[in-house]
C-alpha angles and dihedrals in degrees: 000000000000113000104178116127116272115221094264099048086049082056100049084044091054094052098039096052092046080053102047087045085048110032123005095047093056093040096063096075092039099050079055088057104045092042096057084055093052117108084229131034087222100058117112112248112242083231081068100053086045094055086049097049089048090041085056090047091054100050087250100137156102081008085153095070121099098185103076090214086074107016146028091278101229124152121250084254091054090042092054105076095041088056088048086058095055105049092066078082100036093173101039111028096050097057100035082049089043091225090110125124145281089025091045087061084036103057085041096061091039084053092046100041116358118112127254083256092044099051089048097055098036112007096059100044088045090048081045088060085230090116144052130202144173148217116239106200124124131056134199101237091064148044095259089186079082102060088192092059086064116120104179098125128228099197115187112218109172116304082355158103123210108193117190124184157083123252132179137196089033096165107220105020089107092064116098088215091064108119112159138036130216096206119192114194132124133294099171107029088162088051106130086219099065090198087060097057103088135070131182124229134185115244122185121232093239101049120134110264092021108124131182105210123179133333124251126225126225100210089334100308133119109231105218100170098069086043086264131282116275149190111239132192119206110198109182094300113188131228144172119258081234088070094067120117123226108328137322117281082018093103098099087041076052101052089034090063090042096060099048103077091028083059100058081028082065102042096048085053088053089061093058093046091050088054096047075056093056096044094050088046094051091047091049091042093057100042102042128083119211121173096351091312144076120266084238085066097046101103092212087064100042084062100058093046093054095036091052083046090057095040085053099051090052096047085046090057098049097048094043073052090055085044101050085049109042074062105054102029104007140236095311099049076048101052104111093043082047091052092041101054089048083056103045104024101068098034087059102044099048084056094053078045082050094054091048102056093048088049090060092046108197093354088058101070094039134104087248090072122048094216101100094049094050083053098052089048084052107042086048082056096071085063102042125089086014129333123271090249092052088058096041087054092054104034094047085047089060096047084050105051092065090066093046 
């Protein structure tokens, strides 16, 4: 394993991190501004279609994506640390990059298994950043960690679909710019392989019986950078079958295939935030008196800042590992890193986030800081794309099974 740079991701590197120092940084307290003057919360700030156009200019754009037709066709290894790099900015560098979720999983689904007609309609307005979508996965009556427990229905009546259902937490369907849904639900509840159960089907914004009902808040905050997180009713909308997505009973391969790469997507993004978190608590530690000293003296803070450096660097090197990996014997060969990192990465993230905002005291869990809202994006984390313990179960099973 050789995880040293290669001459293009230097490059990219180069040219992210001179974007991020010239545009992304002081776009995060104008993009406040301009979005407490919108008519809406969910409007995009004008600050946020200016960083994409210059992204775009810049060559800075569509970097998730493996396949070169639609991306930028960089390996998993070359995308990390770009990703890495992002994710110092969660809610700014992702969407001005267009590499943010839930479109970056989406396209990726419409480029692996949509139709010509699909990807025409859908994949290239979405790669265009003219448009926004969503996921719509999970529900509130049962445990959605477990796909097969979903009981939104995708009834077939003639050239149709009929989709019922509610669904919640669905990152993106805020947006106004929203304009497609990836629905999961089942087509065959009666099916004697329950993994083979669900499909997915497209379902345009604007459907009849499609309603957007309320937004839901992550610790009390309105995540406007995914286009927020809402509640959807499905009441018997209407599509047509040639809005299905891969095959019948394909819907749980689908999302299988979608997490993957959102996963270790996820995970590189955390890096960057947890060292956000080590710069900011540098900076504070250096500039602030406590008890006659500097914080920087203080031995109780030296110790969270070398022992964040050290945690960084592991989970790094791990997820720099899945990487390596997804690329020379894919995600399945990858399946445990990829399982590890979900599981390490955010825990230990959310604890250096933790530190800094102790370290900030008052100021650390303020709006003047953006230290609580980067916690609140990590420590949901450990729920998103599966819980931990999901991942723990599964992971510790397969460890096991080599000693039964």
């Amino acid at each position: 394993m050789d995880f040293a740079f290669d001459a293009r991701t230097e490059e990219l590197r180069t040219r992210l991190l001179a974007f991020m120092d010239e545009y992304v940084y002081p776009a995060e307290a104008v993009a406040e501004e301009q979005r407490a003057a919108l008519a809406s919360p969910w409007d995009t700030p004008a600050v946020v279609e200016e960083l994409k156009a210059e992204a775009r200019r810049q060559g800075l754009w569509n970097l998730f994506l493996p396949d070169a037709e639609y991306g930028a066709g960089l390996t998993n290894l070359q995308y990390a640390p770009l990703a890495e790099i992002t994710g110092r900015s969660p809610h700014l560098a992702p969407t001005a990059t267009n590499c943010a979720a839930p479109d970056t999983g989406n396209m990726e689904v419409l480029a692996q298994f949509g139709t010509e007609e699909q990807k025409k309609q859908w994949l290239q307005p979405l790669l265009a950043g003219e448009i926004r979508s969503a996921f719509a996965m999970t529900e509130p009556e049962v445990a959605s960690s477990d796909a097969t427990n979903i009981t939104t229905r995708i009834e077939r009546d003639g050239d149709e679909y009929v989709i019922t259902g509610r669904k919640w937490y669905i990152s993106g369907a805020m947006n106004p710019d929203c304009a497609i849904f990836i629905v999961m639900g089942k087509t065959d509840p009666d099916g004697a392989d329950i993994r083979r159960q669900q499909s997915m089907v497209l379902v345009p914004r604007d459907t009849p019986g499609v309603t957007v009902r309320r937004a839901m808040q992550v610790f009390g905050y309105e995540d406007h950078s995914h286009g927020g997180h809402a509640e959807v009713v499905f009441d018997h909308a209407r599509v047509p079958v040639a809005n299905l997505v891969g095959e019948e009973g394909g819907g749980f391969a689908i999302a299988q295939a979608r997490l993957g790469p959102g996963r270790i997507h996820h995970c590189m993004r955390l890096i960057g935030m947890a060292e956000r978190a080590i710069e900011l608590m540098c900076r504070r530690a250096v500039s602030r008196t406590a008890f006659g000293k500097a914080l920087a003296q203080q031995g109780v803070v030296q110790n969270w800042i070398a022992d964040a450096r050290v945690t960084v660097e592991q989970l790094r090197l791990l997820v720099l590992k899945t990487a390596w990996l997804m690329d020379t014997v894919g995600n399945k060969g990858a399946h445990t890193e990829i399982q590890a990192i979900k599981i390490a990465t955010p825990r230990a993230v959310v604890g250096i986030l933790d530190r800094a905002i102790q370290l900030h005291g008052a100021g650390g869990v303020s709006q003047d800081f953006p230290l609580a809202e980067l916690y609140a994006s990590a420590r949901t984390l450990m729920l998103a794309d599966g819980p931990d313990e999901v991942h723990q179960r599964s992971l510790a099973r397969r460890e096991l099974k080599r000693y039964l």
